[in-house]
C-alpha positions in Angstrom: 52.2 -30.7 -49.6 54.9 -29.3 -51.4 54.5 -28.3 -55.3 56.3 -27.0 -58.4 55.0 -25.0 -61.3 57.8 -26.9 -63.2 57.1 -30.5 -65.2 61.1 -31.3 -64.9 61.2 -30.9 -61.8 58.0 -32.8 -61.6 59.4 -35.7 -63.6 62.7 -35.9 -61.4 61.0 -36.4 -58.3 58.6 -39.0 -59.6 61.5 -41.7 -60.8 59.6 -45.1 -60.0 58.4 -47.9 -62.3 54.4 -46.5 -62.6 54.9 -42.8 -62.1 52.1 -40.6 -61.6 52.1 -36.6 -61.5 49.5 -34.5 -60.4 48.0 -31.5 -62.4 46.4 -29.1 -60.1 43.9 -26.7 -61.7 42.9 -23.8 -59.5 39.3 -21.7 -60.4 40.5 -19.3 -57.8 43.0 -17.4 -55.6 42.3 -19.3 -52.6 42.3 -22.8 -54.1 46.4 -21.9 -54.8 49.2 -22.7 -52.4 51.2 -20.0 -50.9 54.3 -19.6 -53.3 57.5 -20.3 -50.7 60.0 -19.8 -53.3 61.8 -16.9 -51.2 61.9 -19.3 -48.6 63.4 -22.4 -50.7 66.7 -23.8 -50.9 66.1 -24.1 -54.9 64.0 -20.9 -55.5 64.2 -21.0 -59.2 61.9 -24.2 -58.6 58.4 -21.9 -58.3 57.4 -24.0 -55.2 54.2 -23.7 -53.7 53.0 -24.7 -50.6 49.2 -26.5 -49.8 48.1 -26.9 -46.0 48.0 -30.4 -44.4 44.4 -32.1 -45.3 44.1 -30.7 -48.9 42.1 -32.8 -50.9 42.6 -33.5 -54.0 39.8 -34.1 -56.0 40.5 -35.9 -59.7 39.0 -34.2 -62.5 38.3 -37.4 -64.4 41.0 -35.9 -66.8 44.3 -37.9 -67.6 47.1 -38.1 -70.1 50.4 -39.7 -70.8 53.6 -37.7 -71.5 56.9 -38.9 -72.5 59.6 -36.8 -71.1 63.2 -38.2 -72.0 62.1 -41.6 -73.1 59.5 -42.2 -69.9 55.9 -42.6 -69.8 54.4 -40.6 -67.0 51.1 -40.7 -66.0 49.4 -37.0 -65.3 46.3 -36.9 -63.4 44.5 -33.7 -63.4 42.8 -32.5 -59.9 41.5 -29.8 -57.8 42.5 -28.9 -54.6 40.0 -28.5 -51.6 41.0 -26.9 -48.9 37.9 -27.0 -46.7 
């Protein structure tokens, strides 16, 4: 799972008619994705890097943003990696 420290670039990728963006909160180092950005073709991006079969446990916290005129739904959650 591939993630971006960056709401823009958050927003462009989640162009659909309900869109829904994930807030990951971290209470530790090893609950955070391995930063790739050396390794991206867009490195200002920030992108981190979760391993396949992270869970993502909601928060119960949720809030609606408009960026640019659009409604986007932002779920808050915690990954857990075990």
């Amino acid at each position: 799972m591939s993630t971006s420290t960056s709401l823009q670039v958050a927003v462009e990728y989640a162009a659909s008619h309900t869109p829904l963006i994930f807030k990951i909160r971290t209470n530790n180092f090893r609950q955070r994705g391995g930063n790739i950005a050396f390794l991206s073709c867009f490195p200002s991006e920030e992108e981190y890097l979760y391993p396949p079969l992270t869970y993502l446990q909601p928060t119960g916290k949720r809030e609606e943003v408009v960026v640019d005129g659009h409604t986007f739904t932002v779920v808050e959650v915690v990954p857990d990696l075990d």
